[in-house]
C-alpha positions as semicolon CSV with decimal commas, in nm:
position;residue;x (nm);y (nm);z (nm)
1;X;0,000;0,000;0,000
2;X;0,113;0,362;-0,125
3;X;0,159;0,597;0,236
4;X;-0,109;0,855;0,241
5;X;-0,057;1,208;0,249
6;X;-0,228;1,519;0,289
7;X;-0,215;1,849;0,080
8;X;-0,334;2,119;0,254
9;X;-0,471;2,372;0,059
10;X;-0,488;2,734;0,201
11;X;-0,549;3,081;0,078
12;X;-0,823;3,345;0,057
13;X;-1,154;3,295;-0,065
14;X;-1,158;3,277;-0,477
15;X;-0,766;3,229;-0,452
16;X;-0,784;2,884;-0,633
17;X;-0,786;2,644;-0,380
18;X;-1,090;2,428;-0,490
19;X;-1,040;2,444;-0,879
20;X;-0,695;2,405;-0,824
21;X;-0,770;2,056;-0,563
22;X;-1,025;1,937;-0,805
23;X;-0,756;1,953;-1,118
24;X;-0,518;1,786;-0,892
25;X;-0,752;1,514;-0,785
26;X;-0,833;1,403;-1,159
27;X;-0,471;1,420;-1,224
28;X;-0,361;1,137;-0,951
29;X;-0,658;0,951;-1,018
30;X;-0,507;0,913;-1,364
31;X;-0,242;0,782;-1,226
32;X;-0,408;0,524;-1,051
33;X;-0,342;0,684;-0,696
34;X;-0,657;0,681;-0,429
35;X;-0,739;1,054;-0,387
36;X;-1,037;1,260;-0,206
37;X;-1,078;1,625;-0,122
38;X;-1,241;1,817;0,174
39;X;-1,369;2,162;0,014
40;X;-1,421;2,365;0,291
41;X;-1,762;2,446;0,160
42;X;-1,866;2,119;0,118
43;X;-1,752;2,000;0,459
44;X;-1,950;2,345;0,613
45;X;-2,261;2,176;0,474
46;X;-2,235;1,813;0,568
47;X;-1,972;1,816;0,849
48;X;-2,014;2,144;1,034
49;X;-2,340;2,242;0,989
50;X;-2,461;2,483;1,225
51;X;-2,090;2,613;1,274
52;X;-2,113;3,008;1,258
53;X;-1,770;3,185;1,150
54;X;-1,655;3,294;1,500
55;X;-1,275;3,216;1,560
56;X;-1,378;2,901;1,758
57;X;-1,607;2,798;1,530
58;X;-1,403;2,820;1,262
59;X;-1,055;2,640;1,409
60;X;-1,358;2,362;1,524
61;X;-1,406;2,288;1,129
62;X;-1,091;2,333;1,035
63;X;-0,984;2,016;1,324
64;X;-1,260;1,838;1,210
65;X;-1,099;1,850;0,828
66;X;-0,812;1,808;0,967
67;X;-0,926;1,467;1,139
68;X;-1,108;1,350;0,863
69;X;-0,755;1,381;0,682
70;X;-0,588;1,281;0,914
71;X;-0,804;0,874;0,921
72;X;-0,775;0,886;0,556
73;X;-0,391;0,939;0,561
74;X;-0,313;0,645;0,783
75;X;-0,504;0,429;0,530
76;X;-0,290;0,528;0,235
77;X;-0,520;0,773;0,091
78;X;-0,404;1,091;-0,069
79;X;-0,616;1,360;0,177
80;X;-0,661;1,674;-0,034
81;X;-0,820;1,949;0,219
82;X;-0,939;2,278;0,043
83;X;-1,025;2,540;0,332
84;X;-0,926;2,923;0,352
85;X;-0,836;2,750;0,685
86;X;-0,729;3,102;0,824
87;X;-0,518;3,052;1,134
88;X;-0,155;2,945;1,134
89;X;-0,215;2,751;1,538
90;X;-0,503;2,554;1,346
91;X;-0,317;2,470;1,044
92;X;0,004;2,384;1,247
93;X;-0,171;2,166;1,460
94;X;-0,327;1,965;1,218
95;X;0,035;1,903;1,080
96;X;0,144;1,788;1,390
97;X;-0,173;1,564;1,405
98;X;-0,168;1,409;1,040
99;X;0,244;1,353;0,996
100;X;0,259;1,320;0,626
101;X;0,170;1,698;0,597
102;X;0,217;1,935;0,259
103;X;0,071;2,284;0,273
104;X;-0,009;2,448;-0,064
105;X;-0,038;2,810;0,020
106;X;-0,279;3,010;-0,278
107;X;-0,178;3,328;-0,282
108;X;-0,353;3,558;-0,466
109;X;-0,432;3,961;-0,360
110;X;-0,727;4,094;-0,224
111;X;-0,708;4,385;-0,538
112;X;-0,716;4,060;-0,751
113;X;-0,933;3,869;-0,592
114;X;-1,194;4,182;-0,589
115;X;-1,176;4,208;-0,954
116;X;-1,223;3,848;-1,048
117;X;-1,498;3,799;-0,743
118;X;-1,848;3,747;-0,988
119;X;-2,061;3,733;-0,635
120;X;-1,911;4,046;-0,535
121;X;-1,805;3,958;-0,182
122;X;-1,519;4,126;-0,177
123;X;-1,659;4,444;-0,303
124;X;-1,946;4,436;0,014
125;X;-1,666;4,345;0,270
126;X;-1,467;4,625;0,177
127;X;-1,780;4,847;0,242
128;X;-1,799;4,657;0,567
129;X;-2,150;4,515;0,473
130;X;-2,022;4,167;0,540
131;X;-1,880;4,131;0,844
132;X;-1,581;3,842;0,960
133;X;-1,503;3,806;0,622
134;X;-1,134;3,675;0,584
135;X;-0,868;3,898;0,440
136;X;-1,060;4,170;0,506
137;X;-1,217;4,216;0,853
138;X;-1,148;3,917;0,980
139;X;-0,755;3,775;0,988
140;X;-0,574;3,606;0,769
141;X;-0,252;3,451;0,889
142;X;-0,043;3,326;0,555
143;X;0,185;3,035;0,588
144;X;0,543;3,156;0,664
145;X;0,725;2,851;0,501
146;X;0,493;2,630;0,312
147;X;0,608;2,330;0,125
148;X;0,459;2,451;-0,174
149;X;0,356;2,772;-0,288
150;X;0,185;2,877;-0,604
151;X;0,032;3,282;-0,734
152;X;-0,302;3,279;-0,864
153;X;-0,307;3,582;-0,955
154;X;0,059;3,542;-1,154
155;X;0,032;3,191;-1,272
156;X;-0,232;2,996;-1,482
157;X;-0,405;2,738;-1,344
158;X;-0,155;2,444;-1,540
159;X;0,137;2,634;-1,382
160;X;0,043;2,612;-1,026
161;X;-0,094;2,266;-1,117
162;X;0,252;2,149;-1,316
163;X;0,442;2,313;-0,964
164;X;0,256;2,105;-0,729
165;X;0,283;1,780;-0,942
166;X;0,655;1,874;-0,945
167;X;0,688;1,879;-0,622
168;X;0,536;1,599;-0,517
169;X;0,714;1,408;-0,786
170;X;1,056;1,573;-0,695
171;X;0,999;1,400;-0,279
172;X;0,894;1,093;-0,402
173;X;0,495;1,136;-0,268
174;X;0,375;1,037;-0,579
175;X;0,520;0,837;-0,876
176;X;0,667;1,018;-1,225
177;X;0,383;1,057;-1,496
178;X;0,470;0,780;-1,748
179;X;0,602;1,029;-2,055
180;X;0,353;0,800;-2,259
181;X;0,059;0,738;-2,090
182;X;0,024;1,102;-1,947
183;X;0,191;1,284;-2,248
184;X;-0,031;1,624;-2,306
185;X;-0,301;1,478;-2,042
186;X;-0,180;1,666;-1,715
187;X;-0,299;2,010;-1,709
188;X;-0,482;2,023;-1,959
189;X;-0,817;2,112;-1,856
């Protein structure tokens, strides 16, 4: 059995994270590897319902993704977690709780991520319409030395996706693409 791992996605909201785990995900599951991903909207609906967005609240989902990442690690699953996950304690202690650990930090600007934002989110947080909104009124602590990092705003969504697959290539967490079988496949959507 391959060792599981987790990839912990982290960034603002609209920096990437989910398109960016969900390009990622098809990509190992081409190459045969066992793969699922925690979106952290996805896990607000079916795991923490109910949760509001106070600090607690939030580091209580983010440990329960963390958990859920941390079972399917230890069974040699690849654990791909996509949350703005906004605190560095919370992020640091799931690390510590998981082991096999790799934080992707999104990065991406709030002056970007207000001009490609088609709910306009941004735009009412900035007026201070939405309150505890993170990045803006709310904190955001960035990673200070993540394994991986990758700019949103500066790279395609293939780049970022071709650094990550690098990386994880480049430590041995997941085997080379065959240059045959995967020639022109990865990153192409």
């Amino acid at each position: 059995m391959r060792k599981g791992f987790t990839l912990w996605f982290t960034g603002l909201s609209g920096a990437g994270k989910s398109t960016l785990s969900n390009h990622l995900a098809a990509e190992l599951r081409q190459r045969g590897l066992n793969v699922e991903i925690l979106d952290g909207d996805e896990v607000r609906t079916n795991l923490s319902k109910g949760l509001g967005f106070s600090k607690e609240d939030r580091d209580t989902n983010i440990k329960r993704i963390g958990y859920v990442c941390k079972l399917l690690t230890r069974n040699g699953v690849i654990a791909i977690s996509a949350a703005i996950s906004p605190y560095k304690e919370i992020r640091d202690y799931n690390r510590e709780q998981i082991g096999n650990f790799i934080e992707v930090y999104v990065q991406c600007s709030i002056e970007a991520l207000t001009r490609r934002d088609v709910k306009g989110l941004y735009k009412k947080a900035l007026a201070g319409e939405i309150k505890n909104f993170t990045g803006v009124s709310d904190p955001y602590e960035a990673p200070v030395s993540p394994e991986i990092t990758v700019d949103s705003e500066r790279q395609s969504e293939q780049e970022s996706l071709r650094s990550i697959l690098s990386y994880l290539e480049q430590h041995n967490w997941i085997p080379a693409a065959s240059v045959t079988a995967h020639a022109g496949k990865c990153c192409s959507t």
